[in-house]
C-alpha positions as CSV (number, residue, x, y, z in Angstrom):
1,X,-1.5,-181.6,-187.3
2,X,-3.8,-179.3,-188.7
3,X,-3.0,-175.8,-190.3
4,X,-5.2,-172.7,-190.8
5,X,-4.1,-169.5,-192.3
6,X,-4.5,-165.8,-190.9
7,X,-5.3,-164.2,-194.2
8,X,-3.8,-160.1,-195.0
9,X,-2.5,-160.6,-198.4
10,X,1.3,-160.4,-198.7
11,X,1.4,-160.9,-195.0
12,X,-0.7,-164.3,-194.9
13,X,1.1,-166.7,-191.8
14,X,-0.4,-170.1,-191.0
15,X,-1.1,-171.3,-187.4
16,X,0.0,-174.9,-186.5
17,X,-1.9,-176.7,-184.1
18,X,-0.7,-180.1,-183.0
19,X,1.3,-182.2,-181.1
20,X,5.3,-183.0,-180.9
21,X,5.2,-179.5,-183.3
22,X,8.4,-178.2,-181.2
23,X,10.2,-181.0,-182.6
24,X,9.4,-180.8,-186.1
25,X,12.2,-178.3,-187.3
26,X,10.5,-178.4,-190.7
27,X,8.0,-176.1,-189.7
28,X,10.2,-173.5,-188.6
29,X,12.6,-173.4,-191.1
30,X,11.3,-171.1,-193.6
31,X,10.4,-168.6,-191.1
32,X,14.6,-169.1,-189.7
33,X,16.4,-168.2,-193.1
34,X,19.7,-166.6,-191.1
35,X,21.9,-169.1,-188.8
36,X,20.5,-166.8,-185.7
37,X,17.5,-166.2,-183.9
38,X,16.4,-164.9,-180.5
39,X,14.1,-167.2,-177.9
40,X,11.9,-164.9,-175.4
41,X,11.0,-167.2,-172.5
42,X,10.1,-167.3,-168.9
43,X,11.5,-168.8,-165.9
44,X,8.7,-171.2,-165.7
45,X,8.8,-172.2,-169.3
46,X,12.0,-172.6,-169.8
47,X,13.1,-175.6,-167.7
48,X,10.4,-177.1,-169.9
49,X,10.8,-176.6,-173.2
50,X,13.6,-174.0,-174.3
51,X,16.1,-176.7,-174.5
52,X,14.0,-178.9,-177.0
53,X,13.4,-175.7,-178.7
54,X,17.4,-175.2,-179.2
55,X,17.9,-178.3,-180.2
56,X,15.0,-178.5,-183.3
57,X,16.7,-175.3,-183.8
58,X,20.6,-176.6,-184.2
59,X,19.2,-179.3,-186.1
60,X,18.9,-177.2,-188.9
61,X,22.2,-174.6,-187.9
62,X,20.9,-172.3,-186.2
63,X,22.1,-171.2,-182.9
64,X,19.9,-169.1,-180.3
65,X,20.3,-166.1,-178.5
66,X,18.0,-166.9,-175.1
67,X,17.0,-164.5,-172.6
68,X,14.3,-165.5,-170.0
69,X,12.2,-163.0,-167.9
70,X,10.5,-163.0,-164.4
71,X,7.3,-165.2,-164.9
72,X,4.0,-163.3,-164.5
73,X,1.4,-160.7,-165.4
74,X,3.5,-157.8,-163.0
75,X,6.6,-157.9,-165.2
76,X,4.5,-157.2,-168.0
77,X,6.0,-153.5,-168.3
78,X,8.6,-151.1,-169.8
79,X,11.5,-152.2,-167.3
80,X,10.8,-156.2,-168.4
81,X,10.5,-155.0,-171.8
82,X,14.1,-153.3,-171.8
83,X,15.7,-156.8,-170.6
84,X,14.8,-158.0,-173.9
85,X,16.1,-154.9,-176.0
86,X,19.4,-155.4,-173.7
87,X,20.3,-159.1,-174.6
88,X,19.3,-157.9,-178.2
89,X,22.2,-155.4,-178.4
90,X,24.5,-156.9,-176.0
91,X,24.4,-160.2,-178.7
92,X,24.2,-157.8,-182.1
93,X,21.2,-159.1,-183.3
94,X,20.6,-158.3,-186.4
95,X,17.4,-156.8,-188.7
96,X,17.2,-160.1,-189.9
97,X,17.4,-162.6,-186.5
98,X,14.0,-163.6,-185.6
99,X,12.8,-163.3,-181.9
100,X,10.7,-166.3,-180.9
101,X,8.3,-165.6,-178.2
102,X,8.0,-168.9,-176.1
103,X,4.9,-169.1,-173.5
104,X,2.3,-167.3,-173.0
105,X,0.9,-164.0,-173.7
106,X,2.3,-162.5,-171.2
107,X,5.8,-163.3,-173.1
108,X,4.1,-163.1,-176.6
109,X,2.8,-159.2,-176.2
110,X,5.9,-158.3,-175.3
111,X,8.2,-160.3,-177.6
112,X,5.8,-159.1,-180.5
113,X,6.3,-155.4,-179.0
114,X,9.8,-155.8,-179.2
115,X,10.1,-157.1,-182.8
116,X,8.0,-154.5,-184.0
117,X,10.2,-151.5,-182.3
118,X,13.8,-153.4,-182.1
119,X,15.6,-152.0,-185.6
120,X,12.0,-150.5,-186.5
121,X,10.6,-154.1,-187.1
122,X,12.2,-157.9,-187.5
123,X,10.9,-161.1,-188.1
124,X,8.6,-162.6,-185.1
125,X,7.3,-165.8,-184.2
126,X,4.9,-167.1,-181.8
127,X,5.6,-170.6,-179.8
128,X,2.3,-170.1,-177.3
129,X,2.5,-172.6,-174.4
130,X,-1.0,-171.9,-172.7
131,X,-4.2,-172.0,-173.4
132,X,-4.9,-168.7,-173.8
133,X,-2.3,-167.8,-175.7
134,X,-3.0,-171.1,-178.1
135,X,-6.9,-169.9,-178.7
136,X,-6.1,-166.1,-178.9
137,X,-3.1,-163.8,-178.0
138,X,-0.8,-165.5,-180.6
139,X,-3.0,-165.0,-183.0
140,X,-3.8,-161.3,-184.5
141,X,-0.5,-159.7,-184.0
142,X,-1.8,-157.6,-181.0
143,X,1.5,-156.9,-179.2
144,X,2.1,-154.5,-175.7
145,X,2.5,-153.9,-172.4
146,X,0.9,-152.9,-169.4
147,X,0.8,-149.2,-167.6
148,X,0.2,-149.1,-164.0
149,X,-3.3,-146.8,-165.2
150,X,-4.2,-149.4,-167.7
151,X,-4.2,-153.0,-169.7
152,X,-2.4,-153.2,-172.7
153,X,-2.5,-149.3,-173.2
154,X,0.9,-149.1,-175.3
155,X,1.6,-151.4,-177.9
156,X,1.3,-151.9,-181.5
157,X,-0.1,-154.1,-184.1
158,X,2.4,-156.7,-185.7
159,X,2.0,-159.6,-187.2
160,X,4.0,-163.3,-186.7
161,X,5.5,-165.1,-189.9
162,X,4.3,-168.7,-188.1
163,X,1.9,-169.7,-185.0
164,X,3.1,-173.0,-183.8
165,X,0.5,-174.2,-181.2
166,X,1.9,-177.6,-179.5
167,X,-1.0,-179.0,-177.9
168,X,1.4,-181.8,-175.6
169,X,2.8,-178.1,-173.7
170,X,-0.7,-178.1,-172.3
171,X,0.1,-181.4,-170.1
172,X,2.2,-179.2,-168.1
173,X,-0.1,-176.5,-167.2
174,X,-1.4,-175.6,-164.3
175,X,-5.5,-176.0,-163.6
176,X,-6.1,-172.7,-163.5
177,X,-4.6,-171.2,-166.2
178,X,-5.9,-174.4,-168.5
179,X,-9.2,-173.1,-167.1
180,X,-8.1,-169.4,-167.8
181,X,-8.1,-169.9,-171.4
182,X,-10.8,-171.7,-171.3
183,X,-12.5,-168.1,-170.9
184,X,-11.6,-166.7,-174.2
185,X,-12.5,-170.4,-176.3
186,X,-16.1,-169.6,-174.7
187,X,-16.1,-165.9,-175.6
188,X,-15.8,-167.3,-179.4
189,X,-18.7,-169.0,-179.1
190,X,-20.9,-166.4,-177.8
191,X,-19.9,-163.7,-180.0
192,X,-20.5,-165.5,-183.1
193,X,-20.5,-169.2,-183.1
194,X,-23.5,-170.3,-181.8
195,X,-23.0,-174.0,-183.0
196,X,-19.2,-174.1,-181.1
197,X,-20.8,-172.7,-178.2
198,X,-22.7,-175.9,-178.2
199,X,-20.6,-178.3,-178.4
200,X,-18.2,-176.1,-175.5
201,X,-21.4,-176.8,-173.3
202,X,-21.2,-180.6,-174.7
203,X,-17.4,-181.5,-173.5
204,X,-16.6,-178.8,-171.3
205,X,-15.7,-181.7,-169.1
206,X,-13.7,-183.4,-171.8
207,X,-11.5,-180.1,-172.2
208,X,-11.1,-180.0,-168.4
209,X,-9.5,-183.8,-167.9
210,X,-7.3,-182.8,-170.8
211,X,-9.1,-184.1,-173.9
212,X,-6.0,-184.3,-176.4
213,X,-8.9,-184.8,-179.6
214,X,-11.2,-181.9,-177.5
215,X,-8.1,-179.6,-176.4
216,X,-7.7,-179.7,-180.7
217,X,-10.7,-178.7,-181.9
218,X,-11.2,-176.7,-179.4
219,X,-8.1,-174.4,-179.9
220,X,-9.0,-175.2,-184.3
221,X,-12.4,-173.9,-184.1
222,X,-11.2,-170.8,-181.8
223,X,-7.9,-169.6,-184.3
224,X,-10.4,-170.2,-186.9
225,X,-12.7,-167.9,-185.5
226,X,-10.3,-165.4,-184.6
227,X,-8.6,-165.9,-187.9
228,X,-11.4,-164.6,-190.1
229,X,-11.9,-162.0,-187.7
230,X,-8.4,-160.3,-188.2
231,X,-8.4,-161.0,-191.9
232,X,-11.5,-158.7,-192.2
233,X,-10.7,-156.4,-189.8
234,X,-6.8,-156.0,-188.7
235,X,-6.4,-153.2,-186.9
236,X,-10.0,-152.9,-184.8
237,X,-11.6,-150.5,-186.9
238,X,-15.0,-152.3,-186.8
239,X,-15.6,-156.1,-186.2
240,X,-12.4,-157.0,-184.2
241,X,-13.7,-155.3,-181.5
242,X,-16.6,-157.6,-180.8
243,X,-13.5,-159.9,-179.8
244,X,-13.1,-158.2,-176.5
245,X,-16.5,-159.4,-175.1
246,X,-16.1,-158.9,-171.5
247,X,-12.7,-157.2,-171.8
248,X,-13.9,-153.9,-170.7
249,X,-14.8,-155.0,-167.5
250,X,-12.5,-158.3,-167.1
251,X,-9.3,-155.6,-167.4
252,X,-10.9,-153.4,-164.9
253,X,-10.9,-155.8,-162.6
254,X,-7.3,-156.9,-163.5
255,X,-6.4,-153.2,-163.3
256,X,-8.3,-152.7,-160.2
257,X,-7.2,-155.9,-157.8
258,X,-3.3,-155.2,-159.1
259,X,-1.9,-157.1,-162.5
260,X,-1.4,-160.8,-161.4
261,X,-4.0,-161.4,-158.7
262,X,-6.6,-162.3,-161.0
263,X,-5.6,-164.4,-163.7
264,X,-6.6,-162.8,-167.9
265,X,-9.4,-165.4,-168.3
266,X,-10.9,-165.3,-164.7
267,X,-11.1,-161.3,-165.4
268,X,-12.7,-162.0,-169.0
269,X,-14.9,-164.8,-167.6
270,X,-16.4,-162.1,-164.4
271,X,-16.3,-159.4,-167.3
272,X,-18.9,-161.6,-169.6
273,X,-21.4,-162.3,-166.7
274,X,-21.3,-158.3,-166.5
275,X,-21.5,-157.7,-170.2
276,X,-24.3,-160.7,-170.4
277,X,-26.2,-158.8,-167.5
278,X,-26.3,-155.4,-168.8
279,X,-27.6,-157.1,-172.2
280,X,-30.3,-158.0,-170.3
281,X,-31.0,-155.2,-168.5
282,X,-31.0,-153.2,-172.2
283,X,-33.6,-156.4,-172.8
284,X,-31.7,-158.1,-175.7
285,X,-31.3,-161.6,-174.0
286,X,-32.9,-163.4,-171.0
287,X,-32.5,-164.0,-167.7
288,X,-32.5,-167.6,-169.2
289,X,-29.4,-166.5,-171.2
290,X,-27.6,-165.2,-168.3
291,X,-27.6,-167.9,-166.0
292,X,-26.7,-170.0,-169.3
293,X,-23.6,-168.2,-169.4
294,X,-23.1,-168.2,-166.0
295,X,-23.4,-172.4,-165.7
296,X,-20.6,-172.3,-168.6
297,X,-18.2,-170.5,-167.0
298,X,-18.8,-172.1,-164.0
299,X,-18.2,-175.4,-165.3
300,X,-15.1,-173.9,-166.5
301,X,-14.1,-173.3,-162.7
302,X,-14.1,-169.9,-163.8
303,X,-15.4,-166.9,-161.4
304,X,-18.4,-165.7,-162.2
305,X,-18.5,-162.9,-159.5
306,X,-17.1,-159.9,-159.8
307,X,-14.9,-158.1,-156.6
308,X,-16.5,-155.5,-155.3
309,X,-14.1,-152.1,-156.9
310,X,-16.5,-149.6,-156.1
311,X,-18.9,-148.3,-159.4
312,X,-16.8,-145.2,-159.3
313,X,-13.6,-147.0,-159.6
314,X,-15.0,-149.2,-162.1
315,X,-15.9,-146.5,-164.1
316,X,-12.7,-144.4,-163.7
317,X,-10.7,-147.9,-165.0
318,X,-13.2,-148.5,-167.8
319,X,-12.9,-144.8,-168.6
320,X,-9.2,-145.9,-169.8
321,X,-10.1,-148.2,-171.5
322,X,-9.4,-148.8,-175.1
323,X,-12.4,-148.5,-177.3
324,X,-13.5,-145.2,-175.6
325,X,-14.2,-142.9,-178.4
326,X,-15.1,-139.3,-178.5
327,X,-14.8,-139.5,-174.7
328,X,-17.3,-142.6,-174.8
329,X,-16.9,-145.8,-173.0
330,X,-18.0,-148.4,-175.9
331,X,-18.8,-151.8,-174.8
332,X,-19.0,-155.6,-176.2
333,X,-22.6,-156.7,-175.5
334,X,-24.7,-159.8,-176.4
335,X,-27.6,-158.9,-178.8
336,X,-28.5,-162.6,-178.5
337,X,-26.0,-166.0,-177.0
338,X,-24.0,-166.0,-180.6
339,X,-23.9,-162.7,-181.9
340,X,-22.2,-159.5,-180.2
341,X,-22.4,-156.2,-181.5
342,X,-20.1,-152.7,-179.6
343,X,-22.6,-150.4,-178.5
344,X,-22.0,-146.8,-177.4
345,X,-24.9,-145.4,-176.1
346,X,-25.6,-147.3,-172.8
347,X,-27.8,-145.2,-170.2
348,X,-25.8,-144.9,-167.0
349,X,-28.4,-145.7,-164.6
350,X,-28.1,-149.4,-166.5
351,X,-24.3,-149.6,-166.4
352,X,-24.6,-148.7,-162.5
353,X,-26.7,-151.5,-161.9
354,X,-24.4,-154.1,-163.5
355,X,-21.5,-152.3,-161.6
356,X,-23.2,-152.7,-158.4
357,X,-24.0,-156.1,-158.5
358,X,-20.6,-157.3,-157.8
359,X,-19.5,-158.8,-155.1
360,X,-17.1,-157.9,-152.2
361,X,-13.9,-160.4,-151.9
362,X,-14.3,-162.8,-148.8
């Protein structure tokens, strides 16, 4: 097992990353003082793991409240949400039961969302179960849900007392969404990890047979990452939003092609090729550079074309997006492969050009 810590002072949590962690109830105690807590899971995860999760859990007396939700990116919204506040009240949880978010972000945002509004706050903690939620959205205490204009538009920030990242859920996950987190391990690299993106482009085919030693450092080296990220910079105000590389356009096209028909990653991964091609068209990296990116993420089985929206639609969803400031769409660009920077003043004609090059769906 290896542990890192997310550190903001009195607020410090540490992120487990191993295997056979959901057994281990050692881990979890001191984040479950009461004899109560509440498990937030899915219908896909838990025939998988929500009884092993009870029982670490009555090994050291505490019994669980469980209420499990639709599985899927559509049901990431206000009526879902008020299921959970529901069983909450129905069972008289308390300001002090912890809710446990198990699976993936989907389920994290909006357990996190809930423990940060249910009694005006109580204790959460994050059990991710995919890939993506193991490299990124467990980590950072972004929490919300989705509005049918937007991504992630209402929410709030709020941290977890404990990441527990149990590398053997991974076995049971399906290709795609292994390959869907591997979109947001690759984005670390390219925003500011030049070495890591090297070694991604080294064993890319390692972490896609399921590499337990690769899957490891992999999902180290990206909480790590993310990790120092939040500690300098919590609530976006500067360098955290060089994390959402590709984001801008990636939840566009989720937006745009209706939440759940393209995966997180798959958007992030189209969304990079766009952000890596208007770097080049603003001549900060090569065309060399761009097809590098785009041979990454195609290794990944990732998409690399974007659907066709239409550059007015793109620009309409984009327009929602949010980093706009002062009316002005900011965006995550590459000043070289390794280090990002947000940039506000791109000229249109250039941002129509990247917008156009997409692709219509077959």
């Amino acid at each position: 097992m290896q542990t890192l810590t997310v550190g903001l002072g009195e607020r410090s949590y540490p992120i487990h990353i191993g295997s056979g962690l959901l057994d281990q109830a050692s881990l979890l105690q001191h984040a479950v003082p009461k004899k109560r807590a509440a498990i937030v899971t899915n219908t896909t995860v838990a025939p998988l793991y929500l009884e092993r999760l009870q029982l670490t859990l009555q090994s050291i007396g505490v019994s669980s409240v469980t209420v499990i939700l639709p599985d899927g990116e559509i049901y990431k919204n206000s009526d879902t949400l008020n299921l959970i506040y529901d069983a909450l009240l129905t069972n008289r949880c308390e300001r002090s039961t912890p809710l446990i978010a198990l699976g993936g972000g989907v389920i994290g945002d909006m357990t996190g969302f809930v423990a940060a509004t249910y009694l005006r706050g109580v204790p959460f903690i994050q059990i991710p179960t995919t890939l993506l939620s193991q490299v990124d959205s467990s980590v950072g205490g972004k929490t919300g849900i989705n509005h049918p204009l937007g991504k992630n538009m209402i929410g709030a920030f709020y941290q977890p007392q404990l990441v527990l990242a149990d590398t053997d859920t991974l076995n049971t996950l399906p290709d795609n969404e292994l390959a869907s987190g591997l979109a947001e391990v690759i984005k670390y690299g390219l925003i500011r990890d030049l070495p890591f993106l090297e070694w991604l482009e080294l064993n890319m085919d390692k972490l896609l047979a399921r590499d337990t030693a690769a899957l490891q450092y992999a999902i180290a080296r990206s909480c790590q990452n993310k990790a120092e990220v939040v500690a300098a910079d919590e609530r976006e105000t500067g360098e955290r939003a060089l994390l959402n590389l590709g984001h801008t356009f990636g939840h566009a096209i989720e937006s745009g092609m209706g939440f759940g028909n393209w995966l997180h990653g798959e958007g992030v991964a189209a969304g990079t090729v766009m952000a890596a091609d208007l770097s080049q068209r603003l001549g900060w990296i090569s065309a060399q550079d761009v097809s590098r990116i785009r041979t990454l993420f195609e290794r990944a089985r990732l998409p690399v074309e974007a659907p066709d929206l239409g550059v007015e639609k793109y620009l309409d969803l984009m327009g929602l997006d949010k980093k706009v400031e002062g009316g002005k769409m900011r965006f995550v660009l590459l000043k070289q492969v390794g280090r990002a920077v947000v940039q506000g003043d791109v000229p249109e004609k250039l941002l129509r050009q990247t917008l156009e090059i997409a692709k219509p769906e077959p």
